[in-house]
C-alpha positions as CSV (number, residue, x, y, z in Angstrom):
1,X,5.1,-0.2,-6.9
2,X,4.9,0.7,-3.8
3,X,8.1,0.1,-1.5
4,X,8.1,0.3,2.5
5,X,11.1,0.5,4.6
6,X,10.2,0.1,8.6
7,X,12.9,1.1,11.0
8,X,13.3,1.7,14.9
9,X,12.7,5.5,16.0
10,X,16.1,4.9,18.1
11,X,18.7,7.6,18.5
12,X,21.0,4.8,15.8
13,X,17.9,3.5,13.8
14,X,18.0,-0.1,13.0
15,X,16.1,-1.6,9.7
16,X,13.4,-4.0,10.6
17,X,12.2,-4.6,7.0
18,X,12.3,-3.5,3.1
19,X,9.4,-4.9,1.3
20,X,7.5,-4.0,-2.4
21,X,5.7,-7.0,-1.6
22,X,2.2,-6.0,-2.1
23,X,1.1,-8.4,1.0
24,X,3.3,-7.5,2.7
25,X,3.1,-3.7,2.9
26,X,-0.3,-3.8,3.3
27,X,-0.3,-5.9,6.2
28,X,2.5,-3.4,7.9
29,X,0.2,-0.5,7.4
30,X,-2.8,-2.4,8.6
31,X,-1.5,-2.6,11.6
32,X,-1.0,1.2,12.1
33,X,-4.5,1.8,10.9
34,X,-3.1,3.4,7.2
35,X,-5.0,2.7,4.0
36,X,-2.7,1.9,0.9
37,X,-5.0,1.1,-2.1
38,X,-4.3,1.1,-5.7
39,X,-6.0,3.0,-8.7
40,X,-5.2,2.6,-12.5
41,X,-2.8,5.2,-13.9
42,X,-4.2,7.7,-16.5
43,X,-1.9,7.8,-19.6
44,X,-1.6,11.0,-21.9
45,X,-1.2,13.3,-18.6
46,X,2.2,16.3,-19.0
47,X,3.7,17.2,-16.2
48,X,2.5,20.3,-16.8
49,X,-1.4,19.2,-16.9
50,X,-2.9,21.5,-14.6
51,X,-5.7,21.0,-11.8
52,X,-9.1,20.8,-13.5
53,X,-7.6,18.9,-16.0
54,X,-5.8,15.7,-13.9
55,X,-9.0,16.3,-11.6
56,X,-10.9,15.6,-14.6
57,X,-8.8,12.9,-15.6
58,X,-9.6,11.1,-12.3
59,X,-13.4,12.1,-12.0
60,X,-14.8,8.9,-11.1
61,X,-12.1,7.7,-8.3
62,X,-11.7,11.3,-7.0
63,X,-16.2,11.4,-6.5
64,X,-16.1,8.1,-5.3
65,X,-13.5,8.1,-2.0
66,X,-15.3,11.6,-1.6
67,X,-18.7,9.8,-1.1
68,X,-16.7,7.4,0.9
69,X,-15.1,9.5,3.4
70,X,-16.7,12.8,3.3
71,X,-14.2,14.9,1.2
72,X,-14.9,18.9,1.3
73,X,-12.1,19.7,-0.8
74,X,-10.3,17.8,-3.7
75,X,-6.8,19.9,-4.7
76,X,-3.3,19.4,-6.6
77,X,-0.2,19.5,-5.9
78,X,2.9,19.1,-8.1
79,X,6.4,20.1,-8.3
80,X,8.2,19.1,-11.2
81,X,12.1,20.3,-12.2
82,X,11.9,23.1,-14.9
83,X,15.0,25.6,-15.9
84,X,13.7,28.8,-14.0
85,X,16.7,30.3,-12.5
86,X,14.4,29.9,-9.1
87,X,13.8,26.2,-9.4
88,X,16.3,24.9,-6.7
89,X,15.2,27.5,-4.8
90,X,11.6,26.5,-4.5
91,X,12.5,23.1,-4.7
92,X,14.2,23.6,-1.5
93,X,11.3,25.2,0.0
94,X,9.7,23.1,-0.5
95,X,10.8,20.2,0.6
96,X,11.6,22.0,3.9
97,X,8.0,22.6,4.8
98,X,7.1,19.3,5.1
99,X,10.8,17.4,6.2
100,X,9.5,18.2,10.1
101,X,7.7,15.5,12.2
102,X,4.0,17.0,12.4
103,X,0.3,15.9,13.3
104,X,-3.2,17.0,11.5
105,X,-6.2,17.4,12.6
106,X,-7.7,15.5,9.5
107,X,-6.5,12.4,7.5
108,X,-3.6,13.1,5.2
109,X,-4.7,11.2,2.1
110,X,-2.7,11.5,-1.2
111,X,-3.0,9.6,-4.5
112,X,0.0,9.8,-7.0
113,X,-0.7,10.6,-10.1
114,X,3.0,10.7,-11.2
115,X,6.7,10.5,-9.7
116,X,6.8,9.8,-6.1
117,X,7.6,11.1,-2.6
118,X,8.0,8.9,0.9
119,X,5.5,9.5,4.2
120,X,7.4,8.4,6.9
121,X,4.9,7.1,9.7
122,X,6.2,7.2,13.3
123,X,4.1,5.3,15.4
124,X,4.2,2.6,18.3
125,X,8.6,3.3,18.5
126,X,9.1,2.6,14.3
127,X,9.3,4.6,11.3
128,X,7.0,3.2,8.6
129,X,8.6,4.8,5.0
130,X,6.3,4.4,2.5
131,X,7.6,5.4,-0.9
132,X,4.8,6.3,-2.9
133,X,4.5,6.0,-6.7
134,X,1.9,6.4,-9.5
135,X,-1.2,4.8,-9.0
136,X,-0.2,4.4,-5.1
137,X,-3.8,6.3,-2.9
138,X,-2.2,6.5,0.8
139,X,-4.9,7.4,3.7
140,X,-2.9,8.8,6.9
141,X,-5.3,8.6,9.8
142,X,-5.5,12.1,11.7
143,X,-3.1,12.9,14.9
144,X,-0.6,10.5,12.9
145,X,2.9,11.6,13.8
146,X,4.5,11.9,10.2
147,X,6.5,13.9,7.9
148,X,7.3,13.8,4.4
149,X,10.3,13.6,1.8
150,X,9.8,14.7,-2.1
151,X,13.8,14.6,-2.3
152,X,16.7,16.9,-3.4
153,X,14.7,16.9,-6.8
154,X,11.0,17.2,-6.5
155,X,9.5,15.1,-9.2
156,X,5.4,14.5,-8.2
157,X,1.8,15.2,-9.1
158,X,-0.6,14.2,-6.0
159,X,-4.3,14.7,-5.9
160,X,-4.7,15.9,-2.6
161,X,-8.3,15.0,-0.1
162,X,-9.4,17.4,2.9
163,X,-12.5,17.7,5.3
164,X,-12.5,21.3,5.2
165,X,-11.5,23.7,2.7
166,X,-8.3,25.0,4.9
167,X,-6.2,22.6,3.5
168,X,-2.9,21.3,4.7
169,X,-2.3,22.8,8.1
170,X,0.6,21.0,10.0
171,X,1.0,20.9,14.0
172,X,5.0,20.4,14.3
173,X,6.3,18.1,17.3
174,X,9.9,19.8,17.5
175,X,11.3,16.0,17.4
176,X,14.4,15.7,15.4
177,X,13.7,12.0,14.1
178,X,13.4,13.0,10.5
179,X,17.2,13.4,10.9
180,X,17.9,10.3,12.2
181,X,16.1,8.3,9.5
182,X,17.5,7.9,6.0
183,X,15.9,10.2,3.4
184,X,14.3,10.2,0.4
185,X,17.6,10.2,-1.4
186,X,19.1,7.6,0.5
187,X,16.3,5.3,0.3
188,X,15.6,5.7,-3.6
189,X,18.8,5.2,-4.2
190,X,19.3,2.0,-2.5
191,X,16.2,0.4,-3.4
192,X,17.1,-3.0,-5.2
């Protein structure tokens, strides 16, 4: 279920609400113009599934918000811990690439497949953190100021929706609110 934390974007942020209220998120995110919707959860995926195969698994949703929206390119990305000697390593990695405030020039739209990661959504002087779980589709509208927190321990699958085949391409802001605002940690762990 989806659970959404809106703070200030103060220098000492203040905590406005904590909701998993379905209503009540959604209305939250209406008013910044972000989609939350909800798809059924395929059972029998690994971790490990790869690409073609959770693609496959989500055909019929995946072709239908591609007719919707005008999708060029459907991808995957997961991160899940395994006992390579360089898994902190690139768990660290990344988690760093996207921890920055940033903007896109296209939506940033995401459906969780499995585990869960928060977008924080800074718009109109609050931080909107949306912890997203399986079965949770988020559409970020383009020029958003956002970042976005997998955690210490990167735990996700996420089918992943473009307008052009270049992918994720992030324009950073240099702000240093993602450091003011609890993390991922901090906000998993103190969800009641």
């Amino acid at each position: 279920m989806t659970y959404l934390t809106v703070y200030t974007d103060a220098d000492a942020p203040e905590t406005l609400l904590r909701t998993e209220d379905p209503a009540e998120v959604a209305a939250a995110l209406k008013e910044i113009d972000v989609r939350l919707r909800h798809w059924p959860v395929v059972d029998g995926l690994a971790d490990d599934a790869g690409q073609d195969e959770i693609l496959e698994a989500y055909r019929d949703q995946v072709a239908k918000v591609v007719a919707e929206e005008g999708y060029t390119f459907v991808d995957v990305a997961q991160l899940h811990p395994d006992d390579t000697p360089d898994w902190a390593e690139r768990a660290a990695a990344a988690r760093a690439k996207f921890l920055n405030e940033h903007t896109h020039d296209d939506d940033e739209v995401r459906f969780f497949v499995s585990g869960s990661g928060i977008f924080y959504l800074h718009v109109g002087g609050k931080v909107h953190a949306v912890l997203c779980e399986p079965g949770d589709l988020l559409s970020v509208p383009a020029k958003t100021t956002h970042w976005f927190d997998m955690g210490t321990t990167p735990d996700f699958t996420a089918i992943r929706f473009f307008h052009d085949d270049d992918g994720w391409v992030g324009d950073f802001t240099g702000d240093s609110i993602a450091s003011r605002i609890p993390d991922y940690d901090t906000i998993a762990a103190g969800r009641s």
